[in-house]
N, C-alpha and C positions, 0 to 999 in steps of 0.2 A: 757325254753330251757336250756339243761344242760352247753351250753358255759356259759351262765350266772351267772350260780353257779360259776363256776370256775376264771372267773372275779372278782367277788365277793371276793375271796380268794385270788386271787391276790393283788386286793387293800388291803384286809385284812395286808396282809404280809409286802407292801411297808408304810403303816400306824404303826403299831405294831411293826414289825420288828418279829413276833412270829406266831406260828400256833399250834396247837395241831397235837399232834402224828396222830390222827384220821381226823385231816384236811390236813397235810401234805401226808396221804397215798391218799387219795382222790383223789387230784388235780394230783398227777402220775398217779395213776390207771386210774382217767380220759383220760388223755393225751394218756398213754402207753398202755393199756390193749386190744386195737385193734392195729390191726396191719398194720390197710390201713391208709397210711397216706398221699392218696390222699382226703382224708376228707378235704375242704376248711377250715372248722375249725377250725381243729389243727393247719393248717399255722397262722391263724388270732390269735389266743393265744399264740403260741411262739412270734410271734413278738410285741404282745400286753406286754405280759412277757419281751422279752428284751430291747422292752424301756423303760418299768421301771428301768430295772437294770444301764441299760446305763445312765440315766437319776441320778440316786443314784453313781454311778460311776464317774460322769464326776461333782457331787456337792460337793463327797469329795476329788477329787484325778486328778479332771480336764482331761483333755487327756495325760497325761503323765501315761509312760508303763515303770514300771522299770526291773532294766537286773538282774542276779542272774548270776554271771559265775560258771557254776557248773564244779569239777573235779571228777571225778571217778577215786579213785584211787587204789579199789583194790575192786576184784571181786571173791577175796574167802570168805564164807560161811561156817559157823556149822552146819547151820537150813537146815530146808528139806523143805521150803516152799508149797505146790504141784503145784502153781501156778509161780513159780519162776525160770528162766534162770538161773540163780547162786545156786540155791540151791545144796546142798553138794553132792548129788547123781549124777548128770548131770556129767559124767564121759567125754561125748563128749566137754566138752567146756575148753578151753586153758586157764591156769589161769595165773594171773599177779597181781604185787603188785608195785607203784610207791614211788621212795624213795623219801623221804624230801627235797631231791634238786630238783627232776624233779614236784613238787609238788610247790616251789617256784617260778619255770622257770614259770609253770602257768600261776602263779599269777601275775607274773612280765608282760606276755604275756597282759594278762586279765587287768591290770590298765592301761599298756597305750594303751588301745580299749577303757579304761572308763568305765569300772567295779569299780564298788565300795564296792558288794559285792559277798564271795567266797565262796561258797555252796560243802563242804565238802562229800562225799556221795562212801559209799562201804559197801561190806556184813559184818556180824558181823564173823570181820577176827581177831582171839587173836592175830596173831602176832603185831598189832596196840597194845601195852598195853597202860595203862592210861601215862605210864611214853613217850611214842613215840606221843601220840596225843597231849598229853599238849605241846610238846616239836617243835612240828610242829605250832597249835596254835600259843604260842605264839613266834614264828618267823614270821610267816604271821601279826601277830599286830605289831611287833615289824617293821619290814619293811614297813607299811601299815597303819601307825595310825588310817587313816581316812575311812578305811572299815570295815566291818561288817563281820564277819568269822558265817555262818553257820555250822552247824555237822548234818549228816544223815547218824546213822551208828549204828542204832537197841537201842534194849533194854539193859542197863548198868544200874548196883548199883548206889543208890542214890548220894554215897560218890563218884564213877567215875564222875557221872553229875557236880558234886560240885565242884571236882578237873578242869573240863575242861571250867567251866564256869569261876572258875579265875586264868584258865591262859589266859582267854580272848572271849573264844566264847562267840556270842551275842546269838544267834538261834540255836533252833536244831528242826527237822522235825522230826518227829515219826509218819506218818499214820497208823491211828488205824484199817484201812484197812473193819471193819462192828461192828457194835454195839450192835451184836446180838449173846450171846453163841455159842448154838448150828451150825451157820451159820460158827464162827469163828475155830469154831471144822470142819468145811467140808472145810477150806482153808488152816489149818495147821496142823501139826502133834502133836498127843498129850501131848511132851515137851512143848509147847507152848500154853499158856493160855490167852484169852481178860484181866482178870484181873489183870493179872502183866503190858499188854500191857497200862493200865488204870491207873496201879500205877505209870506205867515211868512219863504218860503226866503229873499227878500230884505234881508229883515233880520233874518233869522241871519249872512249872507253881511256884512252891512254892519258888526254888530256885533265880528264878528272869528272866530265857531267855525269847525270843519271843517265841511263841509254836506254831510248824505247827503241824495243823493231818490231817487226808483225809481217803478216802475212794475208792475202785475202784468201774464201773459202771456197770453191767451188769454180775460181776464175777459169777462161778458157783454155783448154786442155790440159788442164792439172789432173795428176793420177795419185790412187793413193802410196806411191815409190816416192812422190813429188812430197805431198805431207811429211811421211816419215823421215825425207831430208829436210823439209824446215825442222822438225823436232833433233835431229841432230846438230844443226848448226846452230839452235838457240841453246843448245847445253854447251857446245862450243864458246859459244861469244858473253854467255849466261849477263843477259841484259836485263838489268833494275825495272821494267816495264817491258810488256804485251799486249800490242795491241793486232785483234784481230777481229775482221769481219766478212758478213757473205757479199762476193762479189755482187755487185745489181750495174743491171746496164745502164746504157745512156745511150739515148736517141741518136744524136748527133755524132758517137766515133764509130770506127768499124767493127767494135764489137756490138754493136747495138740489138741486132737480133738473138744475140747468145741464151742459154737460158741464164737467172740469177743463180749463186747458190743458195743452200738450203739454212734455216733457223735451225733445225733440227742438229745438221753436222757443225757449223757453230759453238752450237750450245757443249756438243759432244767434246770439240777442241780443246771451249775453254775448261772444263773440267779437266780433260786429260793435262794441258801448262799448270792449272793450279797444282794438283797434285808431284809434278813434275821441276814445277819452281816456287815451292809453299811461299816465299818473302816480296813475290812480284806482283808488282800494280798491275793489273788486269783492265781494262776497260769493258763495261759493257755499251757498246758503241752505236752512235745513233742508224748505219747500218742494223742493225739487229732491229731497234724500234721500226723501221722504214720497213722492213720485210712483216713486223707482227707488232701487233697493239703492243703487246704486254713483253715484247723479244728484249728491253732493256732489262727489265725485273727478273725475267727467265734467266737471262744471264748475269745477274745474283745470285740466285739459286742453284746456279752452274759453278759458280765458283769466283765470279768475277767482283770488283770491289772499287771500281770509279767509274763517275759518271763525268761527262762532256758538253753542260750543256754551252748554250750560246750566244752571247752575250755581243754579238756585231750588231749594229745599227741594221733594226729590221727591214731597212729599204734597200740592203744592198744581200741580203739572206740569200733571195732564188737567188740571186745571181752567181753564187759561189758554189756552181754544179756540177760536181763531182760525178754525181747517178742521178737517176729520173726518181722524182717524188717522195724527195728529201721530206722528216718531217721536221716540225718547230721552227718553220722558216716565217712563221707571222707573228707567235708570239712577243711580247715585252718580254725582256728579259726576269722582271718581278714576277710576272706571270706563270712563265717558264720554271723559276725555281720553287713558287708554291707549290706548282703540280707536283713536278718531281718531287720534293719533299712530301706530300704527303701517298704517292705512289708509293717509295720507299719504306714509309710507315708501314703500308697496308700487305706490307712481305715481312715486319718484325725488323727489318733494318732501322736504322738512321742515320741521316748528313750531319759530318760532324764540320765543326769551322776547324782547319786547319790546314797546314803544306800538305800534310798527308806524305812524307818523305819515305825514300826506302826503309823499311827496319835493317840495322845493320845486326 
């Protein structure tokens, strides 16, 4: 019976920690390529699947869920993404830029909630030059010793990387968004190439940061050949952080009438990377919440192990529109981390205060 195969593949994964390109398309096209998913089956193999991962999960990392305070602090754009809220074209969306105090106010916010680490993240907006990020950087260390300063703010010269790693960034996130040329040619505009996106993570990697990448799920015209080359090139690059989520449209680019992707494959993913890279920070990502109530905690249970929430000055929230109908875009920040904190409870997890760093 074909569940069997697929089982098989599974312990494969949770043993090895590797699969081939040809047994990673597999085990999705299995799962995915119908689309009733009242099949008894498919339930029995997702949740055969994320006990593994929970099980890999909770050997390296125990029930502890660490926090990431992310700021968004500026939502202008060069790139035309076509998948992208911010992208430069979206004439309808209100732009904003937060200055270096209202950026510390934050973070000031964010440590005493017990944040430890401050997830940096805007369009690639020049008026940030190298001489304003270092400058912000290291005032955030310098008030802060004891946290970890994230950047997620596009593709930069090697020599920017280097400048902002020492003035103190630990991390920087770069999702390499598909691992597949011509795929990467149908999500952006021809300015924009995989293999510069390829050269950044490399030398971040070389430099000395943690390295996030990721991938969205379900974007337009991904196939599952397209999946099982992001799982090759993430064993390839084997980056300290994961972050992935289901594509959701936005009104305003030209993907706007796409469909979203799915919680379900998602969920499926982050299980397959846990088990595939047991030591990696996982996000369960506020896409995943946006698509289902409960899609953050789901992806807990899937295998994932940080949360994101967000700590920007609630008046400038919508404004940073990625996809359509973002949530926790009102809350206070105090607000936002009670909930979460006690969501988390009510899955056996808990927020713990700290960097939350790779385990080496």
């Amino acid at each position: 019976m074909k569940v069997q195969h697929y089982i098989q593949l599974i312990d494969k994964l949770e043993r090895e920690h590797s699969l081939s390109g040809i047994e990673y398309q597999e085990l999705l096209q299995g799962r995915f390529e119908s689309q009733n998913e009242q099949e008894c089956w498919k339930k029995e193999l997702d949740e055969y699947l994320f006990e593994k991962a929970r099980n890999v999960q909770n050997t390296v990392f125990g029930k502890r869920i660490y926090i990431r305070g992310l700021i968004e602090f500026s939502n202008y754009c060069k790139n035309n993404c076509y998948y992208c809220g911010l992208r430069r074209d979206n004439h309808k969306l209100e732009r904003y830029r937060l200055s270096k105090e209202q950026i510390l106010q934050c973070c000031e916010e964010g440590y005493d909630l017990g944040y430890r680490t401050f997830v940096l993240q805007g369009g690639e907006d020049e008026y940030y030059t190298d001489d304003r990020i270092c400058d912000i950087v290291g005032s955030i260390k310098e008030r802060y010793w004891d946290c970890a300063v994230t950047l997620s703010i596009g593709e930069k010269s090697r020599d920017s990387y280097e400048r902002y790693f020492q003035a103190g960034a630990d991390r920087y996130l770069l999702r390499h968004e598909t691992a597949n040329e011509a795929h990467y040619g149908v999500l952006h505009p021809p300015e924009l190439s995989l293999q510069n996106r390829k050269n950044c993570l490399q030398n971040l990697k070389e430099i000395g940061y943690q390295v996030g990448a990721g991938f969205m799920v379900g974007s337009p015209g991904q196939t599952f050949f397209h999946l099982a080359e992001d799982m090759e090139y993430l064993q390839e690059l084997q980056p300290h952080m994961i972050g992935i989520g289901p594509f959701i449209t936005h009104k305003d680019t030209p993907f706007g009438h796409e469909l979203n992707g799915t919680v379900e494959q998602t969920l499926f993913l982050i299980a397959i990377l846990r088990l595939t890279f047991p030591k990696a920070l996982i996000p369960a990502t506020t896409a995943l919440g946006t698509l289902a109530q409960d899609g953050r905690e789901r992806g807990i249970l899937a295998g994932a192990n940080v949360i994101m929430p967000n700590l920007s000055p609630v008046e400038v929230r919508k404004q940073y529109s990625l996809y359509d109908d973002k949530i926790c875009t009102g809350e206070e920040s105090a607000q936002c981390m009670q909930c979460i904190q006690k969501r988390i409870a009510s899955i056996g997890y808990e927020i713990v205060v700290s960097r939350g760093d790779y385990p080496e």
